[in-house]
C-alpha positions as CSV (number, residue, x, y, z in Angstrom):
1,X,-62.1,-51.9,-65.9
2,X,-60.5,-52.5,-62.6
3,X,-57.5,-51.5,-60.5
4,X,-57.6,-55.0,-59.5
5,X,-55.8,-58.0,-61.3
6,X,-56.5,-60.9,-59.6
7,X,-60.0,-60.3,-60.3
8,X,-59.6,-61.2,-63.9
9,X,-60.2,-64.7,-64.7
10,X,-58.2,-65.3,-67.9
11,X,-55.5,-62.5,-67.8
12,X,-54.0,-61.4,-71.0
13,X,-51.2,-59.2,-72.2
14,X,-53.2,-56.2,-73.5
15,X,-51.7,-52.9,-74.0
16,X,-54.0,-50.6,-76.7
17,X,-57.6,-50.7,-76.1
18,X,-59.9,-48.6,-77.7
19,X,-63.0,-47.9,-76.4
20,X,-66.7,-47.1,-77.7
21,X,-66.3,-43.5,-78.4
22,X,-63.1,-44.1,-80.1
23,X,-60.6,-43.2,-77.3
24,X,-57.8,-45.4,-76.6
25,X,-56.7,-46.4,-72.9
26,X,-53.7,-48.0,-72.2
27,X,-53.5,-51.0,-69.6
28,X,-51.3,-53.8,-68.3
29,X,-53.9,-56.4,-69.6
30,X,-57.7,-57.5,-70.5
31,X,-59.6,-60.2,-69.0
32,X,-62.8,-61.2,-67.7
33,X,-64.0,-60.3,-64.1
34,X,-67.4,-62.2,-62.6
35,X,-69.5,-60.2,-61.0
36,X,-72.4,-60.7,-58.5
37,X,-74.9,-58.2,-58.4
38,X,-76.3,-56.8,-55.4
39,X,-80.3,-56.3,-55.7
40,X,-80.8,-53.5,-52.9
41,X,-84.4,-54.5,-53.5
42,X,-83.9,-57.9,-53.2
43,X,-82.4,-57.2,-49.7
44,X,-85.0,-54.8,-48.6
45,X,-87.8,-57.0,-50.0
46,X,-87.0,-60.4,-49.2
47,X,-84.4,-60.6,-46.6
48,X,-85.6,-57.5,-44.1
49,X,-82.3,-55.5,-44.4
50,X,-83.3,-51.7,-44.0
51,X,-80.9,-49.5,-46.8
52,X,-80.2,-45.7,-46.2
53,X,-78.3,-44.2,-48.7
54,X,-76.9,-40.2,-48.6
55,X,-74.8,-38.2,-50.9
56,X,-71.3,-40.9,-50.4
57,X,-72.6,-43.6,-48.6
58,X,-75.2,-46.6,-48.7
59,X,-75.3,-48.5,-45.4
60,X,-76.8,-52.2,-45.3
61,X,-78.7,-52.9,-41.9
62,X,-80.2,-56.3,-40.8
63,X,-81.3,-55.4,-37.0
64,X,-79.6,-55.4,-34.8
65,X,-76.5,-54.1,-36.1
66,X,-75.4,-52.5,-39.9
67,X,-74.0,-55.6,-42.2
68,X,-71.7,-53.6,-45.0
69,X,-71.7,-50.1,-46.6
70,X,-70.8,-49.3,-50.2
71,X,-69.0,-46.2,-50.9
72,X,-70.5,-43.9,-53.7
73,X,-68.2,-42.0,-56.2
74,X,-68.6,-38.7,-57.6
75,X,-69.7,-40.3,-61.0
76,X,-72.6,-41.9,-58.7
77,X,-71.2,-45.6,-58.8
78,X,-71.7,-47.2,-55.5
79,X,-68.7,-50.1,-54.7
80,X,-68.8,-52.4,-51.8
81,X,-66.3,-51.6,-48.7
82,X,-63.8,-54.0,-47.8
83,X,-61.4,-56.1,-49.6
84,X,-61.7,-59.5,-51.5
85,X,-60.6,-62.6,-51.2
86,X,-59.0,-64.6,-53.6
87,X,-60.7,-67.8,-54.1
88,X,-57.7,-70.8,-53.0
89,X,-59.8,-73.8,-53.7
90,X,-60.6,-74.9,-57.7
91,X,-62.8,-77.8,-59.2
92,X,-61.1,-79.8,-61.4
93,X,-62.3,-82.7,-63.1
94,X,-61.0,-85.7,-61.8
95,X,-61.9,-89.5,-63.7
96,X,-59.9,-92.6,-64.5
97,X,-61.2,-92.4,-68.1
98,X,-59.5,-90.6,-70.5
99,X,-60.5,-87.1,-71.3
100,X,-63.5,-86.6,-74.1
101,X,-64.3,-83.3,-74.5
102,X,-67.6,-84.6,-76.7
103,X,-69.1,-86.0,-73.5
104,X,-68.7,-82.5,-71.6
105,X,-70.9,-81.0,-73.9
106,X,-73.2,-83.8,-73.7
């Protein structure tokens, strides 16, 4: 779930969803959302950044100066600071040919 729409790739009218345990939320839609995951590891492992995380807050360091920080919740879910940026630009397929869908899965 997330408070953000323009996340969702393929946005859909969804109203009633019911969830694993049987309770039902209520929404404005469903879609998918792509995530990247962020390997703290990776970072501190591989690309030298020095991580120090308290009871709300994980700060990212790369000397000389800190990166990013990621806020934590009170249900101990850690989200990145800052806002994001719609993408603007698109690939499209572009060809003289006409369209065969059998060749993209070629």
């Amino acid at each position: 779930m997330t408070p953000h729409r323009h996340w969702l790739c393929n946005d859909v009218p969804k109203r009633v969803i019911r969830l694993a345990d049987n309770n039902t939320v209520y929404s404005a839609g469903e879609g998918t959302v792509v995530l990247n995951l962020l390997s703290v590891l990776f970072l501190t492992r591989q690309k030298d950044f020095t991580v120090t995380i308290n009871a709300t807050k994980m700060s990212f360091e790369r000397r000389p100066t800190g990166l990013f920080a990621a806020s934590i919740s009170d249900s101990n879910s850690a989200f990145l600071d800052g806002q994001t940026v719609p993408i603007a630009e698109y690939a499209s397929a572009a060809t003289t040919l006409p369209l065969d869908i059998d060749l993209w899965h070629r």
